[in-house]
N, C-alpha and C positions, 0 to 999 in steps of 0.2 A: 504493500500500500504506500501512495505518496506520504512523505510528510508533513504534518499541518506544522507550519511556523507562525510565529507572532508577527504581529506587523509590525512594521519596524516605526520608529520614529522618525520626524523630518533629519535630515542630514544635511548639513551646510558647509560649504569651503568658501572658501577665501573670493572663486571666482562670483560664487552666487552672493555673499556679500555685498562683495561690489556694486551687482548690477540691483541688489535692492536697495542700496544708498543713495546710487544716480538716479533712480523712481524717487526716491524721499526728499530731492534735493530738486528733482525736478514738481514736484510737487504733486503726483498724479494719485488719484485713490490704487491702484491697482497694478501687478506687473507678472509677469510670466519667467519664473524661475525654474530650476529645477530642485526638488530636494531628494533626490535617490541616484544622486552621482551621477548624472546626464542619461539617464535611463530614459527621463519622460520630462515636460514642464506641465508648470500644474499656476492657476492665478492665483496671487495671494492678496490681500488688503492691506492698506498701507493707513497707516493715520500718523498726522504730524509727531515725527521722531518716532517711531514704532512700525510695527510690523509683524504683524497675524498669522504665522506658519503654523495650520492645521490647527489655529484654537489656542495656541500658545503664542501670547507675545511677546514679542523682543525690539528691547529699546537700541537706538541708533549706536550709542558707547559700546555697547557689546557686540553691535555689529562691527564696530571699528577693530577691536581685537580681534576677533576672526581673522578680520581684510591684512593684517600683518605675520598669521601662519597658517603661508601659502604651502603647507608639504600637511596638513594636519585635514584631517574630517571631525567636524562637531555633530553628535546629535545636539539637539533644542528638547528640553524640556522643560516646567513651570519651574524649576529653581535653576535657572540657567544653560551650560553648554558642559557636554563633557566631550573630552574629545574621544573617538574609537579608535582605542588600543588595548593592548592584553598585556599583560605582565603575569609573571611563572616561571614556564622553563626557555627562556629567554623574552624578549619585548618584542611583540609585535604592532604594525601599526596599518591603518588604510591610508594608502596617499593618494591624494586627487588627481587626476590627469584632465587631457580635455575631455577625453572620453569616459575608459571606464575606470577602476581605480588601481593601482597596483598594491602589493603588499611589501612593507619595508620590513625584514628579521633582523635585530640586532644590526640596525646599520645600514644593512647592505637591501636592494630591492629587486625582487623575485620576480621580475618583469622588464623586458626590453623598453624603454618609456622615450627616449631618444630617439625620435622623427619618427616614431609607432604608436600607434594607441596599445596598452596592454591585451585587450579582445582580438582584435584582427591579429595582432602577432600570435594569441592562438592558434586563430584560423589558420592562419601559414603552413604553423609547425602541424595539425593536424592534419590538415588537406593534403600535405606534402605524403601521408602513407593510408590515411583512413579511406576506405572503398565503403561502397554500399554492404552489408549484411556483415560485415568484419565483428569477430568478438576481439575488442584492444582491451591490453593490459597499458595503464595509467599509472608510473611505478612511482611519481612523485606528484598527488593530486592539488596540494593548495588549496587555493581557492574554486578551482572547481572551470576554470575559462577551458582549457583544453580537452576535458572531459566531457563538456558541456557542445563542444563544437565536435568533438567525436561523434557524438549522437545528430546532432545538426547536419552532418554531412551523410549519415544514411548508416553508424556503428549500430549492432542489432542490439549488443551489448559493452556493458562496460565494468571493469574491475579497477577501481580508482583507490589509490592505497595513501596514505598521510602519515607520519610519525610524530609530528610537531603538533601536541596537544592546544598553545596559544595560535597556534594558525586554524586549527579544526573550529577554536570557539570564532574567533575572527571572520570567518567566512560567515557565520550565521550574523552577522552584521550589516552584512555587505549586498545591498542592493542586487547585485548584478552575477552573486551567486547561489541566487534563490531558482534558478532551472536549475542546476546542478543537484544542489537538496533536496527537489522536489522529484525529480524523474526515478522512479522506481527501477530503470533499466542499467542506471549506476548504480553500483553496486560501491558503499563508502565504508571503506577498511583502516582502520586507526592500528600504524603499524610500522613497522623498518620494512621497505622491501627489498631486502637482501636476504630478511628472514621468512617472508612471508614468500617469496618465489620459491624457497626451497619445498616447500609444499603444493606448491600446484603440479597440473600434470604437465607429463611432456607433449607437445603438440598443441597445447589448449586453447592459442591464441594466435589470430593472424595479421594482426601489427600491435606495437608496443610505442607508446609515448614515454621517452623517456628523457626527463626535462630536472635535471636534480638540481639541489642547489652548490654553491661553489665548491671545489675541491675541498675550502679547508675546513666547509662545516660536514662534506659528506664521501670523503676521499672513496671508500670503500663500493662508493658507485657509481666510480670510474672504472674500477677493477678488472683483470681478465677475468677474475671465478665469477664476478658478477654479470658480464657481456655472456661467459660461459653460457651462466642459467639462464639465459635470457632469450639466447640461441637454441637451448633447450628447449624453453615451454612453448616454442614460436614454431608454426606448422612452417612446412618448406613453401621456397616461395612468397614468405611473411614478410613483412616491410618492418622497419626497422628508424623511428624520429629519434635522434640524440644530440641532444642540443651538450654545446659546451660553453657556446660562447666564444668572445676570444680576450678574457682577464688580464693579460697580460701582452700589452702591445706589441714589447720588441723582442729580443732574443728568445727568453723564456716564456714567449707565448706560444711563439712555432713550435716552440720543443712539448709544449704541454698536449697543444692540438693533433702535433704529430703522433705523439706517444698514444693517444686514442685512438689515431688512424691504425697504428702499428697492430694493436692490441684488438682492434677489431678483425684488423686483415687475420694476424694469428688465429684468433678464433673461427675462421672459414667465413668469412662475412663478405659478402659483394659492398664496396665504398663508395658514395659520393656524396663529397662535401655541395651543401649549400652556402654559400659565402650571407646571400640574401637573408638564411632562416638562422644564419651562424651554427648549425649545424651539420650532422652527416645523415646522412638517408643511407641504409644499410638493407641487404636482401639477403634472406639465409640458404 
């Protein structure tokens, strides 16, 4: 069965801010924003210095502090703004883009955001192996964009796996990864999947998204035993997304890139780098 989630609260960035101060400065009753992370715009009411988001108001000062943290997403609720982040086993955060949002761990952001919107860079990396009727393994899920666009392109099914507990709650926050939550044909696994592939069968899947985070949070899935299993549970024939990226611009980046190349050819793998998806497209 789908999941029933809670509705979510209005959500505000910096950009929507903006465009409700220039309505309040311009003087007008009313203006067309968005509050779910450029998902939708929705009218809101304005009255002098204020501002009516779903029933809750908010005065102009505290729209002013929003409009100065542009990397942060606020809910709105009647005792003010909190921002959506998670704190635990490391800090997560939502960041705003033009589009959809990305997620920042500890720092670093789990999404190409640089001349991309974070969604359509999904789309990339998933169109780049997902066929029609495909069951994909999703060995690093997040927030749920690439798993989501697995099924959008025609996946019959999907095994979407996560290890990071503040990213698991994080996504239930997030706008635009409420089709992910909802589709009962994902299948959402809280889990390492380096452990969790040893358990599947061989053959079980006929492409695999695998989109991990940096080497120095998840070196071990970079690894040949891990490419091994992966080779394994992938029917002949299977396609193969492995984003790495490219961390490290000069010397020691080639060598990093390479050493994936290497390591997949070793393991019997047909290679082709996408320079565009910063990844390899691989065929077993």
């Amino acid at each position: 069965m789908p999941e029933t989630l809670p509705e979510l609260p209005p959500l505000v960035t910096a950009a929507a801010a903006e465009e409700i101060l220039a309505a309040l400065e311009r003087g007008v009753s009313s203006v067309d924003v968005s509050l779910n992370l450029n998902l939708s715009r929705e009218r809101i009411d304005l009255r002098p210095g204020e501002a009516v988001l779903r029933g809750v108001v908010v005065g102009f000062d505290l729209l002013r502090k929003v409009l100065k943290k542009t990397a942060v997403v606020f809910t709105v609720h009647e005792d003010g703004l909190d921002a959506v982040e998670v704190r635990g086993a490391g800090y997560a955060k939502l960041v705003p883009t033009e589009g959809a949002p990305t997620i920042e761990l500890s720092g670093i952001r789990m999404h190409r955001t640089a001349g991309i919107d974070p969604f359509e860079d999904a789309r990339l990396k998933a169109a780049a192996v997902v066929r029609h009727g495909d069951v994909v393994l999703d060995t690093c899920g997040g927030i749920g964009y690439t798993a989501t666009w697995a099924r959008r392109l025609g996946a019959e099914r999907v095994v979407s796996v996560e290890v990071n507990p503040v990213v698991i709650e994080l996504r239930r926050l997030n706008p635009w990864s409420r089709e992910y939550l909802e589709d009962p044909a994902i299948e959402k696994i809280e889990g390492d999947a380096a452990e969790l592939i040893e358990s599947l069968a061989d053959r079980s899947f006929t492409a695999i998204l695998h989109d991990p985070p940096r080497f120095s949070l998840a070196g071990h899935l970079y690894g040949a035993e891990f490419i091994a299993q992966m080779r394994r549970v992938l029917c002949p024939g299977g396609r193969l997304m492995f984003y790495t990226g490219e961390p490290y611009r000069r010397g020691r980046g080639r060598d990093f890139v390479d050493g994936v190349r290497r390591r997949l050819r070793n393991g019997g793998w047909r290679v082709v780098w996408r320079e565009e998806l910063q990844a390899f497209v691989a065929t077993a």
